[in-house]
N, C-alpha and C positions, 0 to 999 in steps of 0.2 A: 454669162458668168454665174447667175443667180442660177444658172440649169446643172450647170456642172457641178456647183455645190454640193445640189440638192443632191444629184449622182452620188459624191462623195463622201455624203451624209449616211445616204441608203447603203451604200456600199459599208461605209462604217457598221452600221449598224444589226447589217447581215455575217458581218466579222464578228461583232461582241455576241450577237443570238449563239452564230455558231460554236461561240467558246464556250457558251454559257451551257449549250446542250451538249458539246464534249465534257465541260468537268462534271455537270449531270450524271451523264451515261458513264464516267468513270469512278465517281462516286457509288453510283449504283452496282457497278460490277464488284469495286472492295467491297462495300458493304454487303455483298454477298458472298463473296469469299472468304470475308471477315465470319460471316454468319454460316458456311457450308466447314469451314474448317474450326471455329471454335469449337468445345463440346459442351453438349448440351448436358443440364442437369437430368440426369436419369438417376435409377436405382441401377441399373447395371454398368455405365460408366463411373457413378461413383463408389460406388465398389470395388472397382480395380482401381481407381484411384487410392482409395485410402488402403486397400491390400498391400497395395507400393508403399505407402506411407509410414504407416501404424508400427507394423511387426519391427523396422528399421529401428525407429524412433525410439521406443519401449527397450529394445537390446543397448541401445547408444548411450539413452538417458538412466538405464539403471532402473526404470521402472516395473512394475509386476505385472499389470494393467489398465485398460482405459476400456471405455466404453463409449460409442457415437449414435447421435440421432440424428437426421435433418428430415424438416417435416417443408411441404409444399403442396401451397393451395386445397389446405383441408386436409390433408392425409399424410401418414406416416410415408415417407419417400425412402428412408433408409435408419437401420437400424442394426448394429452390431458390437460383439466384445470381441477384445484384444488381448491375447494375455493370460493371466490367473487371475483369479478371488483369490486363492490361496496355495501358494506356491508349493508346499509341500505335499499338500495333496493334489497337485497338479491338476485342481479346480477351473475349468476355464470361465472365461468372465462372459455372461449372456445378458442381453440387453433389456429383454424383460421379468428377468428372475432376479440378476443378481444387485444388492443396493450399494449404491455409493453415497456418499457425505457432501453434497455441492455446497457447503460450507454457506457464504453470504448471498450466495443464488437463495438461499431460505429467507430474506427479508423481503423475496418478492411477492410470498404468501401473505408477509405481512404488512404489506403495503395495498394488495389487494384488495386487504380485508379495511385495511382502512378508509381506502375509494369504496367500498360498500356498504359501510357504512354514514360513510358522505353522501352518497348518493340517497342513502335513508332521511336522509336531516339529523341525524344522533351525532354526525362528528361534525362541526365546523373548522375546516384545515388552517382559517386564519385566526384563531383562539387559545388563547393563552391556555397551555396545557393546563398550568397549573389548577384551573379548572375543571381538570376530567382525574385530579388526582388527587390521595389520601396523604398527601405528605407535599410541601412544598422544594421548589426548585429555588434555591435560594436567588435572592434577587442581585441581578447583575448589570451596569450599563446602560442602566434608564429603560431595557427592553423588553418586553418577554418572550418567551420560546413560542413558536407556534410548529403546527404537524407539520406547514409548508417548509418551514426552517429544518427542522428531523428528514424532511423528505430529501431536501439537499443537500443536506450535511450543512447545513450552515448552520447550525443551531449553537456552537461556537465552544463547545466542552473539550479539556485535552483527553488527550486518548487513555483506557481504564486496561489495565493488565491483568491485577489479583481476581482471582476466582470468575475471569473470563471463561477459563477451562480447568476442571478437574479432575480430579484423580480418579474418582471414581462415583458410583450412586451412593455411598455412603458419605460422601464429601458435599453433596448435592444439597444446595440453598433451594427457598422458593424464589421464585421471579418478584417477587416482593420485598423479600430481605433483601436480593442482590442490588436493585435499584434503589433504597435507602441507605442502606451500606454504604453503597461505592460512588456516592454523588460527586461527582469529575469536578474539578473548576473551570471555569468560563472564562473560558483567554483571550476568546474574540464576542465583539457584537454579533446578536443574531442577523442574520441576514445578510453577511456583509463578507464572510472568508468561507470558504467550502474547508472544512476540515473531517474527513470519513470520520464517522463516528457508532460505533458497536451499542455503547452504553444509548445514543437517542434512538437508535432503531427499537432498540428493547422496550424502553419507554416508550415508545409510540406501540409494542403487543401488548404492553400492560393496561394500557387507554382504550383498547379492540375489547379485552379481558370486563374491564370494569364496567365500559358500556354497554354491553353484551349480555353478560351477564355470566360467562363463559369463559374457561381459560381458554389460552389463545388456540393452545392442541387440537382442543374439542370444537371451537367456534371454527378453524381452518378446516378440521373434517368435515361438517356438516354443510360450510357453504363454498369450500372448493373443491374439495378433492373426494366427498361422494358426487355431486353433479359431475364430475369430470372424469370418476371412475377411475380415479388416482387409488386402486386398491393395498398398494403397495409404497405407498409414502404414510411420514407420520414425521411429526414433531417429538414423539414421545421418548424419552431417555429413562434407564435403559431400554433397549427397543420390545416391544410388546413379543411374549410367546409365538406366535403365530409367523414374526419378521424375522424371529432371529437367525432360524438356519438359511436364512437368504443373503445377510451379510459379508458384504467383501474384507477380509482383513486390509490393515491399513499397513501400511511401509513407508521406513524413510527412505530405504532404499530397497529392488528386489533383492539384493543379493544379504540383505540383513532380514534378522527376526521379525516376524510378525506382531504388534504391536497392540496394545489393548482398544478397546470402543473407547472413541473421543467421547468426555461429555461436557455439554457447553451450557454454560449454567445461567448464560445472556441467550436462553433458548429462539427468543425471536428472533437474532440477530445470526442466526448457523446452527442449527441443529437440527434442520433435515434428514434424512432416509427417504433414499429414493432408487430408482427407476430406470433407467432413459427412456421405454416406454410409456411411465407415468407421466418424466416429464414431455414428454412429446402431444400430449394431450395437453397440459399448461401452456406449453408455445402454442399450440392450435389455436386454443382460446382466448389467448391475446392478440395472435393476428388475426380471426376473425374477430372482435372488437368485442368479445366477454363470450363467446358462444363458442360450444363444442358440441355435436352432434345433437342439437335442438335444443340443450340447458345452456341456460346463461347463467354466470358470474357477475357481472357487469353488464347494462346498457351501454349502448353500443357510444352515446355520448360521454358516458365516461370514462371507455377503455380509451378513448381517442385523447381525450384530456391527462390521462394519465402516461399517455404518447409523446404528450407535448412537452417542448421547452418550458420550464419554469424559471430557472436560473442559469446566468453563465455569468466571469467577469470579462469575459471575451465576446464577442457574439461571431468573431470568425472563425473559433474555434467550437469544440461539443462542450455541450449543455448537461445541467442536468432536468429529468424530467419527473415525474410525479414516483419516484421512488428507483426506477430506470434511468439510467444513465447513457447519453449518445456516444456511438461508438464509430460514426462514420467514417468508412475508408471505399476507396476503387469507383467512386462515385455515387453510393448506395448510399440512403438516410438508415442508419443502423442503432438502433436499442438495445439494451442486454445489462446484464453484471455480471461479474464474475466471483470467485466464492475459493474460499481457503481455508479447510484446517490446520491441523499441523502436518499430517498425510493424505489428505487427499486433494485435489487441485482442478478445479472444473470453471469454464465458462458457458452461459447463455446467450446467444446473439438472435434477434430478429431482425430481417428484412424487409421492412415494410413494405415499401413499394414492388419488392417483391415476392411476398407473400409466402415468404422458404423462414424457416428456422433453424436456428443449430445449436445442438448440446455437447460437449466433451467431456469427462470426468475421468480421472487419473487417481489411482489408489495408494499413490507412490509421489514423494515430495521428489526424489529422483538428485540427480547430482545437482540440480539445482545451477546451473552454467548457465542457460539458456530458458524460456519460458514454451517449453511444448504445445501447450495450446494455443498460444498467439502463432507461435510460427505454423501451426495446422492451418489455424480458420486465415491464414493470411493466404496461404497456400492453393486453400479453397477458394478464396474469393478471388484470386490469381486464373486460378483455373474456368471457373465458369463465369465471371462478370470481369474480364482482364481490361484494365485502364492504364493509360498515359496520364501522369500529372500534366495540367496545360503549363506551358514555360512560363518565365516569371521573367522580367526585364533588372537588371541589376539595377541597386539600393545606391545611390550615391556617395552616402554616408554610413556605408556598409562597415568600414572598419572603424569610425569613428562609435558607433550605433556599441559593436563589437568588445571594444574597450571600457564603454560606459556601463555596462550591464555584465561585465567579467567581475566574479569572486567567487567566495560560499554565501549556499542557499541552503535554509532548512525545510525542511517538510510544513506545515501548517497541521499536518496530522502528527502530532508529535505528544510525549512525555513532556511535562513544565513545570512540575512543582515539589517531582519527588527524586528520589537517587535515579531512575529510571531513563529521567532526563537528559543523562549522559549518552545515550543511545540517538538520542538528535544531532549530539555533535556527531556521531562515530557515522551516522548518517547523513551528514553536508554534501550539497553535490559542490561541486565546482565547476562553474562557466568560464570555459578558456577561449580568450579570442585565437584566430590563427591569424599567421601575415597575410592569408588571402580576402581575409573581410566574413569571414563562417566562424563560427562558432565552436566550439565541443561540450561535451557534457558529459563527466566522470563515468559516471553513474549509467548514461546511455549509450548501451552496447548494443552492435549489430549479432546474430547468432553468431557470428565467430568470433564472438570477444574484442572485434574491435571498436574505439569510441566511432561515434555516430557524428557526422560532418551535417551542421545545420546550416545553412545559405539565408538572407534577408532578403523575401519576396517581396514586404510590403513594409509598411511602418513597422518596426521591429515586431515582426509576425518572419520567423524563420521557419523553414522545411529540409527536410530531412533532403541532402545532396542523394539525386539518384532513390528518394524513397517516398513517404507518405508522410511522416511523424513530424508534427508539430511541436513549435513554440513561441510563445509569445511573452514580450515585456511591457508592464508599467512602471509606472509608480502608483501607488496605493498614498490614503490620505495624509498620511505622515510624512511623505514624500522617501519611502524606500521603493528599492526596486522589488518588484515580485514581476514570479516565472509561471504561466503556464503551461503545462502538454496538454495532448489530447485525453487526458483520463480526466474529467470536471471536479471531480468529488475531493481535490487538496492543491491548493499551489504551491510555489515555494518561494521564500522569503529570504530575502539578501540580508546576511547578520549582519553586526555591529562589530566593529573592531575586538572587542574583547569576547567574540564568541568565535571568533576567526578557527577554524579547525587546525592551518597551520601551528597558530601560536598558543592555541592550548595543549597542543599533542608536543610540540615543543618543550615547553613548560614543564608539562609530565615528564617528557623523556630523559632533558637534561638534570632535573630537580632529583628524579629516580638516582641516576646514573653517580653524580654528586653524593648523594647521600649515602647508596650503597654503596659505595669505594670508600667515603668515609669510617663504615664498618669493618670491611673487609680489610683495612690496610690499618685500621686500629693494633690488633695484636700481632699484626704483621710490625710494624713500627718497634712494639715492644721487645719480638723478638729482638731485630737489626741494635736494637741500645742495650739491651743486656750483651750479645753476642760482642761486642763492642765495648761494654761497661760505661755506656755514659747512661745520663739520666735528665729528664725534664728539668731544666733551668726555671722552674716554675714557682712563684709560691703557693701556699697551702690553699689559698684562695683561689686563684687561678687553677689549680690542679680538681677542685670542686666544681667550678664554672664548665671545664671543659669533659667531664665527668656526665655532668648534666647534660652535655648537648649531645654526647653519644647515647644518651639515654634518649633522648628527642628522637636521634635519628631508630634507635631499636622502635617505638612507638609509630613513627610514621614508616617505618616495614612493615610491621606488623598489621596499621589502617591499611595499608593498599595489601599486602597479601590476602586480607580477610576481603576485599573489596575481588581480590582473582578467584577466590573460594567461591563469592557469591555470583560470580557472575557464569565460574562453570557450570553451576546449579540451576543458571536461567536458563541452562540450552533447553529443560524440560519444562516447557512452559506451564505445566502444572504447580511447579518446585516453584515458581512467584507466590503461592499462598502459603510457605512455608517459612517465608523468610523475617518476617514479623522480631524474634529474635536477634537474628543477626544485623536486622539493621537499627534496632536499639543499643546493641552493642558495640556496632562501630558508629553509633552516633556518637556514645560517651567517648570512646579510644578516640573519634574526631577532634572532639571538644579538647581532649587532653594534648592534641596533637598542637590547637591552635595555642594552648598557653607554652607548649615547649619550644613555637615560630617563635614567640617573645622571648626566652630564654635565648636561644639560640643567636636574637638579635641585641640582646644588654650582652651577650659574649663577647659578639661582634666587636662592639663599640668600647666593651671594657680593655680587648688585648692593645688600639693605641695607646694606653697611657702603658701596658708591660714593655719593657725596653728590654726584655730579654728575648724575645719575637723578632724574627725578620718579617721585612716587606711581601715576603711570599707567603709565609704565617699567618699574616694579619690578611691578605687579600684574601688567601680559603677562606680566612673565616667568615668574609663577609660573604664570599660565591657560599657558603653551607648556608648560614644566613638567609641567604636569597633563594635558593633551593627550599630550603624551609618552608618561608614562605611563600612563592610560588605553590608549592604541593598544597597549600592549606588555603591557599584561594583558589585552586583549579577545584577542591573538594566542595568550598561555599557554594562555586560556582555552579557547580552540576550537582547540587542536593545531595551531596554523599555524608549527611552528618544534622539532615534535617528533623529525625526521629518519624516523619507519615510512614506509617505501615498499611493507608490505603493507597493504590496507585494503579 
């Protein structure tokens, strides 16, 4: 019996060998057919990859031109324009003549330059800035700012509009005046919410500036971009003689006018001229670890540090890192920012462990439907590193999960204290549960415009049904719910009942609608009783009261018409440092607005004691009444009558 076992055993065990060397040997064969039929990263396969690509996309989206770089293992791998510079003269776009605007991709210089001078000893990243500056940061929350905090975006300031961008060089502040000026308020703890912020990047070239000894233009010259033989980048606004005939016009769209040179007056924070050959030398240099053709930027210990995780409030999700931000997707540890002016539109990506870089830059805001560079580099990383998400085991408490974390959220990178503020609401996403236990999200659309289906993988950690894209919930110390995605640098925060975007737009709409009908049916009415010959059953008091409150309502047409004048004025984001005026004067027309709600409501309350009023008389009055006021608390609400003309 013991013999036979043994037999049984052996035999067994020549069965499992044998399995174990079939799914070997057929392991080995996919993974080579995986590996014989993938294509591999060339210059001439991606070539005709983006040849198929590019020219489509540019016709589709309205745009003029783009330009591509991908750089691998030390060397330019590919490099090409799409398009026009400039459409009338049927300028084609070239990759190392023509410049583009990479917009917030410019804060990577300045973040460089910050690690270099860390690595000097001149900047300590965990030090209270206010230490490296001629002006204080007012103090806020028991804490102080540090670089580490700016690098994160956590440094906790709301977002700064006015003379972000202007008009032109003659409109043009020092970097000195702008950051005194336009000192943001501090709406969260440092360290504690990632809210992107333009105004602390800036503040962190002004701190390069003063340690240095150098503005940040000249300090970025001397120790990035001559060692890198960046000949054709600059900081400097307007762009120096020698760059100008190299620039690409900007567009909102191709098939519109060509548009003046942006100038960004928060220079550290976008104001770039560049390359894609120039920049293809910066990504070299950062994926070799500060080194580009035997000059270094950085030790190699600090470009790696500058690689790394700093912050997340997730750690299953991307990070951010010492001024770079994670971007991983298709299994790749991925780095990069992306960068936005008002016309031109470009991202950075590096691959670390793959040692590839990639630049795109778009001179055209384009129809704006769709995001052309994510769906490019998605496309790319599809094509040469192609992944399966591993499957995910259903959430138990998926629909319950679902329901708990359904509402509006606002941005964390938002407007909070000026009229401006009302762009948070108009910005709410909404989290709709579905009856399957997934999720949706307004706001997140797939390129074809439809909302994006999130599924529950883990502890309310959802993914994207059939995609890549993240999200995840807590609660935050308050005990509110916040959301994040995969972009680190903002989350988003679940309002409070009276920030509801249903019931303020509500509010507005019905209060509007009430009020002007009230107007318009005014001497409509008049006619109908002359034509008729009757007349207001009114006394002379009464016929004053009601008198007044059509003047109420002319007053609050008038606060929101002047509130639609300024807001068609914001489509040019220049036209925000104009406005200074107008919003002192519909701050007073506010104020005037709020004493005629009170009018409007002793009206209310006076027509019960007229007995010459029906029951339908008296209820208008009070729905006018309440319209009233509604409109004059939706305006408190979102700072339309605050008088700040910085914001």
């Amino acid at each position: 019996m013991q013999n036979n076992r043994a037999v049984h055993l052996l035999a067994s065990a020549v069965s499992i060998l044998a399995a174990i060397l079939a799914w070997t040997l057929s392991a080995s064969a996919q993974t080579s057919q995986t590996s014989a039929t993938s294509p591999q990263l060339t210059a001439a396969d991606l070539e005709a990859f983006l040849d198929g690509l590019m020219p489509p996309q540019l016709a589709r989206e309205d745009i003029a031109g783009a330009v591509v770089a991908v750089v691998k293992d030390g060397k330019l791998l590919f490099a090409k324009g799409y398009g026009f510079s400039d459409v009338d003269k049927r300028a084609p776009v070239t990759p190392d003549a023509t410049l583009f605007r990479p917009g917030s991709i410019s804060k990577l210089f300045t973040w460089t330059s910050v690690m270099q001078l860390a690595e000097q000893g001149k900047l300590d990243l965990d030090k209270d800035v206010n230490d490296y500056l001629d002006f204080k940061i007012p103090p806020a929350w028991g804490k102080p700012i540090t670089l580490k905090n700016i690098m994160t975006h956590t440094a906790g300031f709301e977002e700064v509009g006015r003379n972000l961008f202007v008009a032109d060089a003659q409109h043009m502040h020092s970097l000195e005046h702008f950051l005194k000026e336009y000192i943001p308020a501090r709406i969260f703890p440092p360290g504690v919410v990632p809210a992107y912020s333009n105004y602390a990047t800036a503040l962190a070239g002004y701190i390069v500036q003063r340690v240095s000894g150098k503005p940040l233009s000249q300090y970025v010259q001397d120790n990035i971009l001559t060692p890198l033989q960046m000949t054709r980048t600059t900081f400097i606004q307007p762009l120096p003689d020698n760059l100008k005939p190299f620039m690409s016009s900007g567009y909102n769209r191709a098939s519109d006018k060509a548009q003046p040179f942006e100038f960004v007056e928060a220079y550290p924070a976008g104001s770039v001229s560049t390359t894609a050959a120039d920049m293809s030398r910066f990504m070299i240099a950062h994926l070799q670890n500060g080194e580009f053709e035997g000059r270094r930027i950085l030790r190699p210990e600090t470009a790696k540090l500058m690689h790394s995780r700093l912050f997340t409030t997730d750690q299953r999700l991307n990070a951010m890192d010492y001024g770079f931000y994670e971007e991983s997707r298709n299994g790749k540890l991925i780095i990069g920012h992306g960068g936005d002016t008002v016309l031109f539109h470009s991202d950075l990506h590096l691959l670390l462990d793959e040692n590839v870089g990639f630049f795109v830059s778009y001179n055209s805001a384009g129809k704006g439907e769709v995001s052309p560079r994510s769906i490019l580099f998605h496309q790319f990383l599809d094509r040469y590193y192609p992944y399966t998400p591993p499957g995910a085991a259903k959430v138990a408490s998926a629909k319950e999960d679902a329901k708990a974390i359904a509402g509006f959220y606002k941005s964390s990178r938002r407007f909070d204290t000026s009229f401006v503020s009302v762009t948070t609401l108009l910005g709410e996403a909404n989290v709709i549960p579905n009856a399957d236990g997934t999720i949706g999200v307004d706001q997140f659309k797939s390129p074809s415009g439809q909302m994006k289906k999130f599924e529950e993988i883990g502890p309310l950690l959802f993914r994207e049904v059939h995609g890549q894209d993240h999200l995840s919930f807590r609660r935050d110390a308050n005990g509110r719910w916040e959301g994040r995605a995969d972009w680190p640098a903002q989350v988003l925060q679940k309002v409070g009942f009276f920030e509801n975007k249903t019931l303020n737009l509500t509010v507005l709409t019905l209060g509007l609608v009430i009020v002007v009908l009230t107007l318009l049916l005014w001497p409509v009415a008049a006619m109908v009783r002359k034509h008729y010959g009757k007349r207001l059953d009114y006394s002379r008091a009464d016929l004053k009261w009601r008198l007044a409150v059509r003047v109420v309502c002319l007053l609050i047409v008038a606060f929101s018409l002047g509130w639609m004048v300024v807001a068609s004025m914001a489509d040019d984001i220049t036209k925000l440092n104009t406005l200074s005026p107008w919003i002192i004067g519909l701050g007073i027309l506010g104020h005037l607005c709020v004493i005629g709600a009170i009018v409007a409501c002793i009206s209310a309350f006076r027509s019960l004691r007229s007995p010459g009023r029906s029951i339908w008389m008296k209820g208008y009055g009070f729905a006018l009444a309440a319209a009233c006021v509604g409109l004059v608390w939706f305006a408190l609400q979102w700072n339309l009558m605050n008088f700040k003309t910085h914001f």
